[in-house]
C-alpha positions as CSV (number, residue, x, y, z in Angstrom):
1,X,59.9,101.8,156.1
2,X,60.1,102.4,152.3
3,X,57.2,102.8,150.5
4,X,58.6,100.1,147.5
5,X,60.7,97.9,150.3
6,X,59.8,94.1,150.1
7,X,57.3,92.4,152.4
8,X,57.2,89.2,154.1
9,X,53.7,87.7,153.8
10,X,52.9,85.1,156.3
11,X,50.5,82.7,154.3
12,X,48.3,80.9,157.2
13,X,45.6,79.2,158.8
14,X,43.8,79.6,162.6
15,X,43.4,76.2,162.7
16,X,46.9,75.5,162.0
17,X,49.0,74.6,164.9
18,X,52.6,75.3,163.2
19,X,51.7,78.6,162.5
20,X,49.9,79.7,165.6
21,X,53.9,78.4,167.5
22,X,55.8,80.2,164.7
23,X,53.6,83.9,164.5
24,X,55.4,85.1,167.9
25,X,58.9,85.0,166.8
26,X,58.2,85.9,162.9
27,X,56.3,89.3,164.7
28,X,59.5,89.8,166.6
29,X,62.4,89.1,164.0
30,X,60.0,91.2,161.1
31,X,60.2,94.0,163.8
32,X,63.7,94.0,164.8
33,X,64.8,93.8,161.7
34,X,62.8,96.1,159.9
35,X,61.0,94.1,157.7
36,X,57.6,95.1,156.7
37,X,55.0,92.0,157.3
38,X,51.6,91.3,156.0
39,X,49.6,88.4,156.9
40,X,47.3,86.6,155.0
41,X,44.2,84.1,156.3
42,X,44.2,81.7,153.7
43,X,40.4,80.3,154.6
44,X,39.4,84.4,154.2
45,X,41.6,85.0,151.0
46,X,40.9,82.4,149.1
47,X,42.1,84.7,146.0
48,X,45.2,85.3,147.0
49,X,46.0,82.1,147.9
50,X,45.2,81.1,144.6
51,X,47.2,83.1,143.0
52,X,50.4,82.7,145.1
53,X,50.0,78.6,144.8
54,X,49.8,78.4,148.7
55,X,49.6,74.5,149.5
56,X,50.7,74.1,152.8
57,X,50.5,76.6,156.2
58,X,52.9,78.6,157.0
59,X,54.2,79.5,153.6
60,X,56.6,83.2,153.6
61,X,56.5,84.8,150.7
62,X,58.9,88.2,150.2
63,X,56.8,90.3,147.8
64,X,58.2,93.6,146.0
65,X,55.8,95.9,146.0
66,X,54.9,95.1,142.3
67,X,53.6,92.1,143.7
68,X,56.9,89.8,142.2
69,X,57.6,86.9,144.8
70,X,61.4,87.8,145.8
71,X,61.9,84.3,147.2
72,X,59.8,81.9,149.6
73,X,59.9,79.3,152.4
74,X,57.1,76.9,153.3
75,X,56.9,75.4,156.5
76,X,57.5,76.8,160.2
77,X,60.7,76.7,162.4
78,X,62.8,79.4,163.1
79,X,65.8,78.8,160.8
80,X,62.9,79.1,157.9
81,X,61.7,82.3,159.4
82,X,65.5,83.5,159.4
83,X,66.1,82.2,155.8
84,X,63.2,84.6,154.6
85,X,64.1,87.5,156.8
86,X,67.3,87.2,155.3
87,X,65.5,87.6,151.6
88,X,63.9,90.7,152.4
89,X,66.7,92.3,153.9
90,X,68.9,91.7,150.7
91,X,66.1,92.9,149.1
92,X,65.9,96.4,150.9
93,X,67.0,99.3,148.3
């Protein structure tokens, strides 16, 4: 992958049931469809939470590698996980 090509960021929780179903298939699409993930434990990275106004688990986020939010979806379900796969990918330079 691209050293400046966008990331999805999966914002989530252990505890949280919706994104312990949804992690499988957001692993799979990210990887078949060349999209870079990062995945962030919002109970460890409190920070980053913070400062990406995370509210509710699971909450995508496609980053640039500036750190600029590219677009988002919040909530699980696999037409949400499509919806931000599509983001990154018409984000790829």
């Amino acid at each position: 992958m691209q050293a400046n090509a966008p990331v999805l960021v999966d914002f989530y929780a252990t505890w949280c049931g919706p994104c312990k179903a949804i992690a499988p298939y957001v692993h799979t699409q990210c990887q078949s469809n060349g999209v870079a993930l990062a995945k962030v434990d919002v109970d460890v990275a409190g920070d980053v939470s913070a400062k990406y106004g995370i509210t509710a688990m699971p909450t995508f986020k496609v980053l640039d590698a500036a750190g600029k939010v590219l677009g988002e979806v919040v909530g699980g379900g696999q037409p949400n996980v499509n919806k931000v796969i599509g983001i990154a990918k018409s984000n790829k330079k």
